[in-house]
N, C-alpha and C positions, 0 to 999 in steps of 0.2 A: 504494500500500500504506500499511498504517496505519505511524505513526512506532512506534519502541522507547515512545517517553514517551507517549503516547497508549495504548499498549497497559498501560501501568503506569500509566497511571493508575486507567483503569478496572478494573485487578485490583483496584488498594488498595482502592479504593472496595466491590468485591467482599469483599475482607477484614476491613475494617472490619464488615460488614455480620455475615458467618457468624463470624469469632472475637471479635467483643464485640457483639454484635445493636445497632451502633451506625453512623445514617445521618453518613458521612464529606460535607463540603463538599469542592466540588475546592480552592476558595482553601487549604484546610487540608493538602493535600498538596503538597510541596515535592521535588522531584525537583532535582539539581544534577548537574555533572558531578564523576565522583571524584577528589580531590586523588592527585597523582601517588605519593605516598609509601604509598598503600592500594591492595589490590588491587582490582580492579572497572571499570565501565565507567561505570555510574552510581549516585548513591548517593539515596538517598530519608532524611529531617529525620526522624526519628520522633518527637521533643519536643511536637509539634502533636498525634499520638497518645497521647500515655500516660496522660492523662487519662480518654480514653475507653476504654483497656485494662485501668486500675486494677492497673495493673504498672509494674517499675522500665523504665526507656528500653531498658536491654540485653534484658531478657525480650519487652517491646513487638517487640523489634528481629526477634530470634528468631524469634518467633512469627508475624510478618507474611512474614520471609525464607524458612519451609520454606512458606508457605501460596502463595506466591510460585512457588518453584521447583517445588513439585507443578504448578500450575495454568497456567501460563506457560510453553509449549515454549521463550520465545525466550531464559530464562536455563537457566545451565547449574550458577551456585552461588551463593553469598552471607557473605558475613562480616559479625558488626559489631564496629563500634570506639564504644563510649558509644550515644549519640545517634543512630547515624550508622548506614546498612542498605547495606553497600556490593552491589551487584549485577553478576554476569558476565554477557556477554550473547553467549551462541553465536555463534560464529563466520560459521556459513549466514547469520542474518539480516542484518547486514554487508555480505554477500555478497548475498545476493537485493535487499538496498536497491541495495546499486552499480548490480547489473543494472536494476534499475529506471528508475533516470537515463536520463530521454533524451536521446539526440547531440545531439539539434539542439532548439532553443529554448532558455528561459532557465529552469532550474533553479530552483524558489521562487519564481518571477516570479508574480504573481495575472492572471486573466484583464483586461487593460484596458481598461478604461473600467467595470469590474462594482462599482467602489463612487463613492461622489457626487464631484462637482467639487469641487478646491480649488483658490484660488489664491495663489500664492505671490507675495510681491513680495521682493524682491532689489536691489543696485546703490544705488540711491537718488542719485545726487551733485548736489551745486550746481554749476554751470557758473561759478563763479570760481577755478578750479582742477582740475587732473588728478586721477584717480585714483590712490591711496597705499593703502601696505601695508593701512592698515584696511579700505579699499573688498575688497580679495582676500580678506580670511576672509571679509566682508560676503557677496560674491557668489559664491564657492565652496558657500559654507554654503546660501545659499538655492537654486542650483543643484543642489548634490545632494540635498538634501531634496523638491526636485520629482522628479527620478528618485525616489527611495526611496517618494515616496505612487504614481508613476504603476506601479513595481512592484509594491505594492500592491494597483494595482487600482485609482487612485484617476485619472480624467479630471484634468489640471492644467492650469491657467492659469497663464503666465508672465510678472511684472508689473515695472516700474520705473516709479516718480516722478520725473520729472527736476526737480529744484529750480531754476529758472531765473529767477525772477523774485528782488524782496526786496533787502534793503540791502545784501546780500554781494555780487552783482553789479552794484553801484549803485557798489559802493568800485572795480574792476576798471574799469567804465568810465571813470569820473571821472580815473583815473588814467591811464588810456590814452588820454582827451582832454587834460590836460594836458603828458604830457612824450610820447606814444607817436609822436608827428612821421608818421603816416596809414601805422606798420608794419604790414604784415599778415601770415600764419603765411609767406607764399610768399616775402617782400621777408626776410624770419628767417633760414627756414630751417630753420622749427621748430613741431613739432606746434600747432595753436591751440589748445588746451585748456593745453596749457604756456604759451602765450604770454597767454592771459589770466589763467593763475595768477602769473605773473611778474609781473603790473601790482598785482591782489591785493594780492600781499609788498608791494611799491613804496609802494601807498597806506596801507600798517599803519606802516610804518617810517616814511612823511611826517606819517602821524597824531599818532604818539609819540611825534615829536619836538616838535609842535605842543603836546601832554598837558603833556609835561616845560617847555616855555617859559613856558604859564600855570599851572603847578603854581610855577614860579620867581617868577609875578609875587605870590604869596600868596593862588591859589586852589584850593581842595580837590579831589584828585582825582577823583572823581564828576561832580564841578563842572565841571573842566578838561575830561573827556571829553565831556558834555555839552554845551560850547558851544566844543569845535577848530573853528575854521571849516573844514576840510576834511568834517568831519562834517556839520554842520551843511548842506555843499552837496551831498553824499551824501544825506541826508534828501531836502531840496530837488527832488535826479535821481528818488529814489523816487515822489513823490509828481507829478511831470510825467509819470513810466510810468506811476502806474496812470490819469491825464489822457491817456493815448495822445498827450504831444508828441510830434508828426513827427518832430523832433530826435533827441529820446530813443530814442525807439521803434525808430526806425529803425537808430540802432549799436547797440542792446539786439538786433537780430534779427543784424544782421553778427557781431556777437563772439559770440553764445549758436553760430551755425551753425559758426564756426570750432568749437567745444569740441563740435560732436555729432561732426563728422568727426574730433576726434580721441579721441572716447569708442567711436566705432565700430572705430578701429585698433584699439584695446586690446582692443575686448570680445573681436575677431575671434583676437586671438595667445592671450586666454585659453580659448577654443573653448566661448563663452558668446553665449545669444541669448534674447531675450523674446518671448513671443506677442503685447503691446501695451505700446506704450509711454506714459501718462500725462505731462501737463505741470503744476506748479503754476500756470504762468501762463493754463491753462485752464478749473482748477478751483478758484481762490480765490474769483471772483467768486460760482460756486454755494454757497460754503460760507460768504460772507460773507452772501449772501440766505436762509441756512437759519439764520444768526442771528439775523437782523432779525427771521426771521418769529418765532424761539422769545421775543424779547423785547417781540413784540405778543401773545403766549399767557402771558409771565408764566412762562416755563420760566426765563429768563435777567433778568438786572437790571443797570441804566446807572448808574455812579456820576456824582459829579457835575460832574466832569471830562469827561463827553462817552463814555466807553472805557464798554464792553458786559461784561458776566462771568459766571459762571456759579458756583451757590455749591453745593459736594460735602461741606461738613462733616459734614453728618449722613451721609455714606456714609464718612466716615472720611478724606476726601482734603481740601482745601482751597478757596478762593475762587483762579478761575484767569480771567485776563483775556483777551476773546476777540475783541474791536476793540479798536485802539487809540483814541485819544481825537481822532486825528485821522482815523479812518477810515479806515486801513491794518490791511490785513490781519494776522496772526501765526501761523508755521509751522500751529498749530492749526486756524485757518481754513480754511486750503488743505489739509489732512487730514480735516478735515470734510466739505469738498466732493468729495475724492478718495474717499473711501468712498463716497458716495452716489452718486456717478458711477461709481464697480465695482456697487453694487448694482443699479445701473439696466443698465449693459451686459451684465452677466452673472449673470440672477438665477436660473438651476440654480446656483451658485455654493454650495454647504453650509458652505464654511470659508475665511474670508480669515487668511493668515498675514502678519506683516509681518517681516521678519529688520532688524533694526537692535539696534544696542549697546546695552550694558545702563544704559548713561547717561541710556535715554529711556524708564527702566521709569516711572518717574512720568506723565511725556507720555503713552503709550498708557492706563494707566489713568484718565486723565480725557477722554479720546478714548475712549473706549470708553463712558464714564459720561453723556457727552455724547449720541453718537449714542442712546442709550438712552431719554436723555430727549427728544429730536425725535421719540421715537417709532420709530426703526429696531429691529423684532426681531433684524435681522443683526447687532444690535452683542452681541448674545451668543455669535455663532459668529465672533468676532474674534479674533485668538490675538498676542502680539507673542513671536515667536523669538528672546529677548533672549541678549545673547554678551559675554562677555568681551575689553576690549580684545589688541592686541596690542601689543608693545614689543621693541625691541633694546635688546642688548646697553651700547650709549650712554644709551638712559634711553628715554623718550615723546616721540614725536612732535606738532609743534605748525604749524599750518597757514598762521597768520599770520607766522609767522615761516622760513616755507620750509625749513623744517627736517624737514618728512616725507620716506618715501621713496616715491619716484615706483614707481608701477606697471610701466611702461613700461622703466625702468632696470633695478627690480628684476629681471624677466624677463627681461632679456636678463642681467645679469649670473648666473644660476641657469643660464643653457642655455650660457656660456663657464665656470662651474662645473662643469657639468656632463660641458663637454668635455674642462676639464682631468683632472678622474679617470678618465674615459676613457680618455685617453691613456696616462696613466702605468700605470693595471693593464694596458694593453692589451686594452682590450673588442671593441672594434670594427674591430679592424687587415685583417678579410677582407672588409670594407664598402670601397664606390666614396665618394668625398669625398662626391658631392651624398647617397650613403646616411645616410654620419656627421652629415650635418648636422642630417637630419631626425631620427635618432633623437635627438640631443643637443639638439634642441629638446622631442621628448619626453618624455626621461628628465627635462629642467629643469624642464617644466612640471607633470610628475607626483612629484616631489621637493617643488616648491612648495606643489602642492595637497595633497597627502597629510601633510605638514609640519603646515598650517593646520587641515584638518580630523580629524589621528586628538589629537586634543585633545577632551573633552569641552565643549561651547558655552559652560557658565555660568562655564568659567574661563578669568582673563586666561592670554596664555600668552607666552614668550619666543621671538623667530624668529633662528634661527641659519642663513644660509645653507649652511655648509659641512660643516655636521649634516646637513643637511637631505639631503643629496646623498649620502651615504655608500651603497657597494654591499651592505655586509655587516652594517649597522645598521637599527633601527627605523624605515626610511624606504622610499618611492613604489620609489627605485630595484633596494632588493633585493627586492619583490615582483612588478615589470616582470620583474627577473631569472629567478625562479621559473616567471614566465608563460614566459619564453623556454624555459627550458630542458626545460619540457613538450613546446614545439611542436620542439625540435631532435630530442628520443627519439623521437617520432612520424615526422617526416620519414626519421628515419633507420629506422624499423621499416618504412616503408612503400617504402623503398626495396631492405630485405632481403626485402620481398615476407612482410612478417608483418602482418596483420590480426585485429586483437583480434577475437575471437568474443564473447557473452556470459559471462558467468564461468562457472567450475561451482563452484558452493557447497556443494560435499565440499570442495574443496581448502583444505588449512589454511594459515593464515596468521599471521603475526608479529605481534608488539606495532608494529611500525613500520607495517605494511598497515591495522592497525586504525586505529592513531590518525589519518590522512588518513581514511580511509573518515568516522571518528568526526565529524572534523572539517566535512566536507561534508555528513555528517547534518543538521547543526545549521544549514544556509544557511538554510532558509526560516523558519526561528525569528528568527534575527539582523535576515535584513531585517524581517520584521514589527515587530520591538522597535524598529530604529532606525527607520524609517517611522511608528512610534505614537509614540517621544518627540523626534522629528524632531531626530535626534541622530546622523549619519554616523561620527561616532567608534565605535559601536559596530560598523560595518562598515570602519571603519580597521584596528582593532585585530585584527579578526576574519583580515581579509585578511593582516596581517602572520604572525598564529598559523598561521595555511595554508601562508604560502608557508615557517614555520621547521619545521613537522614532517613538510612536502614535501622537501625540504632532508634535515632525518635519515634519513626514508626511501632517499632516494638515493642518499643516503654508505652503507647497510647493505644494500642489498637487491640486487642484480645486476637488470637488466630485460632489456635484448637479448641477455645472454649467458646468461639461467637457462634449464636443460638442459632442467628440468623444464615443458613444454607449457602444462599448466592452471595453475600458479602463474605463466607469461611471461604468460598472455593475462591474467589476474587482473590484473597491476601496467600492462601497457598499458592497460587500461581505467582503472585508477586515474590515473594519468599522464594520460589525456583528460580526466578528469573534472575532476579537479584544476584543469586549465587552463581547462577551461570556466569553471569557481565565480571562480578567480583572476579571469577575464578581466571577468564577470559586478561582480565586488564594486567593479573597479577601474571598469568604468562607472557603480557607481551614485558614485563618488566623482568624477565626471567628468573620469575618467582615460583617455584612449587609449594602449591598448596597441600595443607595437612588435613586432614578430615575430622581431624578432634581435638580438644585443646582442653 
């Protein structure tokens, strides 16, 4: 059936037409939902109109609202306040929408695979260290952005770069040849992706101390970083990898494989997975040869230090250096070749996304400027998903200095969060242990994620674990709640041997039946919005507003116990519904739901 706002749209349209013989744009009609303090269901901008009414906004208002209610069975009255055309929308329709809702499938979901490929890249890490709080909105964000296009409609591809090659695991090694005495994660004790960020730290702190000694002898620090001889033999290790020393190469393959197997634990307790996974160590080479060629056509130019560049000032960006001068690659390089190598493997491909922080808005826009000028058309269907950092409480996290928070920590300390408010309200007291466990790994993880993404992306934001966790606040855990106590009214109806029929839409209904109804109106709107500005927080927010006016509903309206027939079967359908949309939004946040709480 057609929507309420579909159907008002094209009356206005209609109105405009016969009360001012004037053709209305749909952009120019603004339909909203009514502020709580006016009566109505929805209210329509008329300020867009009065122009073409040649009337004040309240006459405009009037004059659209009785032309409205004559023509339009599905309202029933209208007010305005200034501006503003508040509209009531008969209770039947409400009701005929609910019935509409089918039980099974997904609600607002688009048919998939019926709009083109995108792919998403997500995760990103260097293998000189674990996963930290940043990498979780990183990969949160890009994970549900691919559900929210493939609800859509939209075929997704699931991408990560692993950053594996490069001086950052060149300091990791070095270090772990020097003092590591042949430890490996198993002789530890301890995840490998940890054990090679440990070495990491180890070599920043033997750097710095090395900085500070020749900074003492009266040399500038620029200077002093440039010629630490730990650095200096760090360069050294890079430049025998990309020589493929045996030496090299071959603890560059042992330490990188310890940190996959401990990037796969993690991805696994975050219930996160890729369709391919990309190496830089397999695509710098193409993107260093897609150089060369651009600086035998005269796209790019060699200064006279030996180093390659490419010059964007007259696009507004600047001179950006794309070999170095010794012929080592630069992050750019190996993004270079990483796009051309997504182009080449998947070329239905209509949209590459790339989700990385907003620190590397400069970086994609000359990555993008770049491929443009080798000639790739796809660099104009490039998008970069840029986000604001995250921070505690303590301040910003710093990598070199081991001072992040570990992923891996984090999550577990969020599901022993988790369990402690559990305990104490007594949630889970009719659960078997191995039950609590599992839901207290769920509740942790959808606290976490829900925490991270009902934030808008372009803003930093601050992560408080024990916010984040709260049952009866803005958080993952009181919208689980909501889902739960859908599926408990059901179980219990189905066990009084009560099965909702379809509604009957005579039966009146409260302000409290409406506003859920209302709310579930507007699912396949929200996903489309957050799906077009690949922004989950607009399905964060949405999910929370559902499970609060699910909530009031519940406190006011009896369900198993009203006398009255067609108003019980009315609220059990509501109740299903509800639970679907909850269960629905909290997958596209890549949330699994628990069924008891």
């Amino acid at each position: 059936m057609k929507t309420i706002r579909e159907i008002l749209h094209e009356a206005v349209m209609r109105a405009a037409n016969e009360l001012f013989q004037a053709a209305l744009a749909p952009a120019h009609i603004q339909i909203q939902e009514t502020r709580k303090e006016f009566e109505g269901d929805l209210t329509l901008v008329v300020f867009p109109l009065v122009k073409l009414a040649g009337k004040s906004p309240e006459a405009t208002g009037q004059a659209i609202g009785e032309f409205l209610v004559r023509e339009v069975p599905e309202l029933v009255s209208f007010n305005v306040v200034k501006g503003f055309l508040n509209l009531v929308v008969a209770p039947g329709y409400w009701l005929r929408f609910l019935s509409s809702i089918p039980a099974q499938g997904h609600f607002g979901f688009r048919e998939p695979g019926s709009r083109p490929r995108v792919m998403v890249e997500y995760a990103s890490p260097n293998t000189n260290k674990p996963l930290h709080l940043g990498h979780l909105r990183n990969i949160f964000l890009g994970y549900s952005v691919a559900r929210l296009l493939e609800a859509n409609g939209h075929a997704v591809t699931r991408v990560q770069i692993i950053n594996d090659r490069g001086i950052h695991i060149c300091k990791s090694m070095l270090a772990w040849q020097r003092s590591g005495k042949n430890e490996t994660p198993q002789s530890a004790g301890e995840k490998g992706d940890k054990l090679v960020g440990r070495y990491y730290v180890e070599f920043d702190k033997a750097f710095k101390k090395e900085v500070a000694e020749l900074m003492a002898e009266g040399k500038s620090e620029d200077d002093a970083k440039t010629q630490a001889p730990l650095m200096l033999e760090a360069q050294d290790m890079l430049r025998r990898w990309e020589a493929r020393d045996p030496e090299v190469y071959e603890l560059w393959q042992r330490m990188n494989g310890w940190v996959y197997e401990g990037f796969n634990a993690t991805y696994a307790s975050m219930g996160v997975d890729f369709d391919k996974v990309y190496y830089e160590s397999e695509t710098y080479l193409l993107g260093r040869d897609e150089v060369m060629r651009g600086l035998e056509r005269g796209t790019f130019f060699r200064k006279e230090d030996g180093s390659i560049w490419v010059d964007l000032t007259a696009e507004g960006l600047d001179q950006k250096v794309l070999l170095r001068r010794d012929g080592t690659a630069m992050y750019i390089t190996q993004d270079i070749g990483t796009a051309i190598l997504r182009f080449r493997d998947f070329p239905d491909t209509d949209y590459q996304i790339y989700t990385v922080g907003n620190e590397q808005e400069y970086h994609f826009k000359v990555l993008f400027k770049v491929l443009a000028r080798l000639g790739w058309p796809q660099a104009d269907r490039c998008y970069h998903l840029s986000y604001g950092m995250v921070e505690l409480p303590e301040g910003k996290m710093k990598s070199r200095e081991g001072t992040v928070v570990d992923a891996d920590d984090l999550i577990a300390e969020m599901v022993n969060v988790a369990r402690e408010v559990a305990e104490e309200q007594g949630k889970l007291e009719t659960l078997s242990p191995q039950e609590r466990e599992a839901v207290y790994a769920d509740i942790g993880m959808s606290a976490l994620k829900y925490f991270l993404l009902r934030v808008d992306p372009v803003k930093n934001m601050l992560f408080n674990p024990r916010e984040s966790i709260d049952f009866n606040g803005h958080t993952g855990p009181f919208i689980q709640y909501g889902y739960v106590r859908t599926r408990a009214i059901l179980r219990k109806a189905e066990d009084a041997g009560l099965i909702a029929a379809p509604p009957d839409t005579s039966c009146p209904i409260s302000d409290w039946e409406r506003s859920v109804i209302r709310r579930i109106h507007d699912f396949p709107s929200v996903v489309e919005e957050a799906a077009t500005r690949y922004n989950p927080s607009i399905v964060a927010n949405y999910a929370y507003d559902l499970a609060r006016d699910f909530n009031a509903f519940y406190q006011h309206c009896p369900i198993l116990r009203e006398e009255d027939t067609g108003l019980r079967n009315v609220r059990l359908n509501l109740v299903a519904r509800t639970g679907d949309v909850l269960r629905d939004a909290l997958y596209l946040l890549g949330i699994r739901v628990v069924e008891r709480m």
